[in-house]
N, C-alpha and C positions, 0 to 999 in steps of 0.2 A: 256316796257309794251305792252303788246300783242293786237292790236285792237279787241273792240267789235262785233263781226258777224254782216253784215247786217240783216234788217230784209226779204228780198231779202233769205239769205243764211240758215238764219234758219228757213224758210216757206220751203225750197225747204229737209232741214233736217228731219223734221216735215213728208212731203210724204212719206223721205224714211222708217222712223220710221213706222210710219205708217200701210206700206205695210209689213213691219217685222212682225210687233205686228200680224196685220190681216191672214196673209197666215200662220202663223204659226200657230196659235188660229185654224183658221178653218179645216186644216191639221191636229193637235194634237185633234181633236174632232173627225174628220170624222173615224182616225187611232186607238182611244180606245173605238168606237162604234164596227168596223169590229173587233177590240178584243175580246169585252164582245162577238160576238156572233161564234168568234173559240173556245170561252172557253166555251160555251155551244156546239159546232159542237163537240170537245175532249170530254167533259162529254157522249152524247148521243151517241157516237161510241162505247167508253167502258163499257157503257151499256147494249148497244143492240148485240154487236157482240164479247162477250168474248172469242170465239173459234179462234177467224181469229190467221193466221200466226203471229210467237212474230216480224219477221222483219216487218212488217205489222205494229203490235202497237207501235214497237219501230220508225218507220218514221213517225208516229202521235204522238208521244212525243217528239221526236226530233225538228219535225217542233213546235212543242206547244212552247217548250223553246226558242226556237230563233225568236218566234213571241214575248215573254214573255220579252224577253234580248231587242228588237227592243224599245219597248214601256218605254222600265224602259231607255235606252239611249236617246230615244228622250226627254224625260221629263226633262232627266240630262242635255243636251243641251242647252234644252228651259231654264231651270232654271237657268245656268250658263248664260246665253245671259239678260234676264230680271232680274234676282234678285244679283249674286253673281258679276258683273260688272257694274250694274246700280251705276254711280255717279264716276265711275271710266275714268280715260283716255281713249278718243275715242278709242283710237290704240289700245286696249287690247281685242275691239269686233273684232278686224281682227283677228285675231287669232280664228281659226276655234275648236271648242273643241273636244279631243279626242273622246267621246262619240259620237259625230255625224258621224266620220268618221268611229268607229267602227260600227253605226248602218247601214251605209249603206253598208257595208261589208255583214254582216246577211242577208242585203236583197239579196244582189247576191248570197249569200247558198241557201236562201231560194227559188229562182227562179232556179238553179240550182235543186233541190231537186224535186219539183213539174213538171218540165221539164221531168227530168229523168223517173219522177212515169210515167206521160203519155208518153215519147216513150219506157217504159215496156208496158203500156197498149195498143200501138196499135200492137208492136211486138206479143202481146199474140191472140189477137183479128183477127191479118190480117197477121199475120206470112211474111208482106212484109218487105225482110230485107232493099231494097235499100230507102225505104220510109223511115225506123227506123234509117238507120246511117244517112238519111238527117239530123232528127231531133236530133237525140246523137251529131252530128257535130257542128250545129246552137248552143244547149245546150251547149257545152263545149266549141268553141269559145265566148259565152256572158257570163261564169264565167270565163275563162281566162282574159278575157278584164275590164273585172268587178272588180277583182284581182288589174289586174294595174293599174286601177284609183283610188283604194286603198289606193295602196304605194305607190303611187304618192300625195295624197292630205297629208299621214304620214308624207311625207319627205318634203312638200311645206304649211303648216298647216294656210293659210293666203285666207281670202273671197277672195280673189281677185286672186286664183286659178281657182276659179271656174269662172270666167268668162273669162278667159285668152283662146283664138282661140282653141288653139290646145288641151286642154284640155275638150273641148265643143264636140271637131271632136271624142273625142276618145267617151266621157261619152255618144254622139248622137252614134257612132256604139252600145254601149251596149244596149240602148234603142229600137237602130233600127233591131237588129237582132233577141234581143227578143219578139218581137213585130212579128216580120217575124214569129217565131217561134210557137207564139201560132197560129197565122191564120192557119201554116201546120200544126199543131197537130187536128185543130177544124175542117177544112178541112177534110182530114184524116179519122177522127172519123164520121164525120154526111156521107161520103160516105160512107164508110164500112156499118154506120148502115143502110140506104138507099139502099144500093145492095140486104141487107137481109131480108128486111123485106116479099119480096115475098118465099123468101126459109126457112125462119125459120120453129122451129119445132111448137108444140101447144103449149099451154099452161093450160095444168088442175090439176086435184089434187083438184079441190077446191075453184081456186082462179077464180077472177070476169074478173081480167081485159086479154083481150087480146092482140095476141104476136105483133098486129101492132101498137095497141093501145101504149105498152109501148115504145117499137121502137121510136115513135113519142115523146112521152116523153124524151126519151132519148137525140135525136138530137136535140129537143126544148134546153135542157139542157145543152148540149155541146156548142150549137151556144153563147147562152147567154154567157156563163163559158169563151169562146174564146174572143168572143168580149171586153166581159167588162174587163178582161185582157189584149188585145190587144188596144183596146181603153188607156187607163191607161198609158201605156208605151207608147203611140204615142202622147198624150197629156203632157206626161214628156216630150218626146222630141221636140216637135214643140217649146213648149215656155221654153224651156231650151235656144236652138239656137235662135229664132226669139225675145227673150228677154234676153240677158244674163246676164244685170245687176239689172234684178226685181226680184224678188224670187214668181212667180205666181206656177212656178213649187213646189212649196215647198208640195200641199197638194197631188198633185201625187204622189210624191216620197216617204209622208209616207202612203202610201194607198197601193200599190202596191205592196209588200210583203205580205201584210196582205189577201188581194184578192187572192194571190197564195194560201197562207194556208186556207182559207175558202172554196177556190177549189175543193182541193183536199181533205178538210175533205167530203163537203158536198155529195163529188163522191161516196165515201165511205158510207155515213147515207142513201142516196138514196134509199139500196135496200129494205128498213126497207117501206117507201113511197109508194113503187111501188105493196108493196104485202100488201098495208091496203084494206079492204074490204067495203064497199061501205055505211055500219055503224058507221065506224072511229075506229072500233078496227083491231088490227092487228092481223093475224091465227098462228098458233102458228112454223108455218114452215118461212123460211128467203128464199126470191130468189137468186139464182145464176145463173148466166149468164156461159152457156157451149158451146161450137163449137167444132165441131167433126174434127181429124187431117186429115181425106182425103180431096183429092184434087179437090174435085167436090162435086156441092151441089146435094143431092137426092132430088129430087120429087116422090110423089105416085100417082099412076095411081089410081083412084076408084076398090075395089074387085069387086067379081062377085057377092057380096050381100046377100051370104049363112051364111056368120061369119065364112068363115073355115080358113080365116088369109090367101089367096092368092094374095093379093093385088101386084101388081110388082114395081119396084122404077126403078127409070129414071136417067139419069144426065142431068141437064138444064144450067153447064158449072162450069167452074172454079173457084168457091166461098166455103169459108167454114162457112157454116149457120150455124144461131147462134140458139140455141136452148135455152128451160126455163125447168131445170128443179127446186125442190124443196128438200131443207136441212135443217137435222132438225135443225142441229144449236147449236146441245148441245152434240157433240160428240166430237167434238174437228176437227173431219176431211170433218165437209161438210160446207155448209152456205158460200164458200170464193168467196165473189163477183169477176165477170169477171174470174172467175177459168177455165182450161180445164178439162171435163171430155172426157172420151173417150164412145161413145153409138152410134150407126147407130137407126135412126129413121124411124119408115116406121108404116105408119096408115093401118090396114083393118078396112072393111066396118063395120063390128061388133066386135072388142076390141079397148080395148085404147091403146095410146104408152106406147111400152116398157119403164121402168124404166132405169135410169144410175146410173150405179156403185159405190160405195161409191168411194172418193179420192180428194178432191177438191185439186185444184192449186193453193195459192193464187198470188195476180198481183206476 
C-alpha cells in the first residue's frame, strides 16, 4: 500500500495547482476580452470599408478565424486539464492536449500573417527593398521555427517538454526573433512617417485635421501597436526561460496572437478615425494614404501671387512624400488605405492641389 503524501508534499502540490488554476484563468480572460474586441474590430471594417480589395477582406476573415479557432482550443485545453481529468491519475495531466498544441500553431500563422501585412506595408510606403526582405526574413525565419516547436511538442506530447533546455532555446529564438521583428517594422514605420511629415502634400477637400497633425497620429499609433506587441513576446520570453517550470508565461502566450489580429485590424478601421470631423460625425468621403513613385520629394516655391498657377517645385532630396488625398469609397476603386496613386503635387498662390486619379492600390 502506497504511503500517504506528507503534508510537506501536498502544500507544495497545492502551489503548483494553484498557479495552474490562476495564470490560466487570468490568460483565458485577458485572451476572450481582446476577442470580443477583434470581433467588433471585423464587424466595423466590413462596415465602413465595403469597397477595399477582396484579398484585403479575405486576410480579415482569415485572421478572424484563426483568432476564433485559438479561443475555442484554449477553452478545449483548459477544460480537458480542469474538468475532463480532474479526479483522474496524476500522469494523465502530463500529457499535453492536442488542442493546446494546435492552438499555438495558429498563433504562429497568425503572427506570420500580420508580419507579412506589415512588410507589404512598408514595402508599399518606402519602396526600401533591403529594409523589407530584413523584415520577410525575420518573418519567415520565426514561422519556420514556430513550425518546429510544433512538431516537436506533436511527437513529445508530455508538460515536461516544455521545460526541457533545448526546447526552451528553440521556443526563446521564436519569441526572440519576433520580438526583433516587430521593433524593425515600428521602427521602419515611425521613420518613414517622421521624414514626411515636412514633404507631405495638404490636406483639403474639407476636412479639419491637418497633414502633421495626422502623421502624428499615426506614429503615435505605430509606436504603441510595436511595443505592445513587442512587449508581449519578450515578457513570453524572459519568463519562459527565467522560469521554466512555472507557467507565468501562460497569459502571454494566449494574448499574443490576439494583439496581432487587433493590430492589424485596427490599422485598417483607423482611416474611418482620422477623417471624423471635430463634431464626431464622419464626412462622407474615407482617407487614403497616396505617395507619388518618383524618387524625390517636391517642394513649392510660393507663386508670384497673381493666381496664374506659376509656382515652381523643387527637390529637397530623396523621399517619397506621402500625400492625403480623398475617396469616395463607394466605387469600388478608391477609399484603399495606404494605397499608391500616381499625382505630382504642386500648390500656387491662388488654386488648390491638383486632384489624383481614380485607382487606388490596396496594401
Amino acid at each position: 500500500m502506497a504511503a500517504a503524501p506528507s503534508a510537506a508534499q501536498v502544500a507544495a502540490l497545492i502551489v503548483v495547482v494553484k498557479q495552474l488554476f490562476a495564470t490560466s484563468f487570468i490568460g483565458f480572460a485577458v485572451a476572450t476580452t481582446l476577442y470580443g474586441i477583434s470581433v467588433l474590430q471585423a464587424y466595423l471594417y466590413y462596415r465602413n470599408y465595403p469597397a477595399d480589395h477582396r484579398a484585403l477582406k479575405g486576410t480579415v476573415a482569415l485572421l478572424w478565424v484563426l483568432d476564433t479557432l485559438c479561443t475555442i482550443f484554449v477553452a478545449h485545453s483548459l477544460y480537458t486539464y480542469f474538468v475532463l481529468n480532474f479526479e483522474i491519475t496524476p500522469t494523465v495531466d502530463l500529457i499535453i492536449p492536442w488542442s493546446f498544441t494546435s492552438e499555438k500553431f495558429l498563433v504562429t500563422l497568425i503572427t506570420f500573417i500580420a508580419q507579412v501585412f506589415y512588410a507589404r506595408m512598408i514595402w508599399k510606403v518606402s519602396g526600401n527593398l533591403f529594409i523589407t526582405l530584413v523584415v520577410a526574413v525575420l518573418t519567415v525565419v520565426t514561422f519556420a521555427l514556430g513550425i518546429v516547436t510544433t512538431v516537436h511538442l506533436f511527437q513529445n506530447p508530455l508538460a515536461t517538454t516544455i521545460s526541457a533546455r533545448s526546447f526552451q532555446i528553440l521556443s526563446g529564438m521564436v519569441q526572440g526573433f519576433a520580438a526583433l521583428n516587430d521593433v524593425l517594422i515600428t521602427v521602419c514605420l515611425c521613420v518613414w512617417l517622421y521624414r514626411h511629415k515636412k514633404g507631405a502634400g495638404g490636406w483639403g477637400m474639407g476636412h479639419v485635421f491637418g497633414t502633421e497633425k495626422i502623421l502624428d497620429t499615426l506614429i503615435l499609433y505605430a509606436v504603441s501597436r510595436g511595443i505592445l506587441t513587442a512587449l508581449t513576446q519578450f515578457m513570453f520570453l524572459v519568463l519562459n526561460l527565467s522560469l521554466p517550470h512555472a507557467t507565468y508565461w501562460m497569459p502571454f502566450h494566449q494574448a499574443v496572437g490576439k494583439l496581432y489580429v487587433n493590430s492589424v485590424f485596427a490599422t485598417l478601421n483607423v482611416r474611418s478615425t482620422l477623417t471624423e470631423k471635430d463634431d464626431g460625425t464622419a464626412p462622407a468621403t474615407n482617407m487614403s494614404f497616396v505617395d507619388m513613385p518618383l524618387g524625390h520629394a517636391p517642394t513649392t516655391d510660393s507663386g508670384t501671387g497673381t493666381g496664374t498657377g506659376s509656382g515652381n517645385t523643387r527637390s529637397t532630396g530623396r523621399l517619397k512624400p506621402l500625400v492625403f488625398a480623398a475617396g469616395s469609397g463607394g466605387t469600388g476603386t478608391e477609399s484603399m488605405d495606404l494605397a499608391l496613386h500616381t499625382r505630382s503635387v504642386t500648390r500656387d498662390s491662388g488654386e488648390k492641389d491638383a486632384e489624383a486619379p481614380v485607382g487606388a492600390e490596396a496594401y
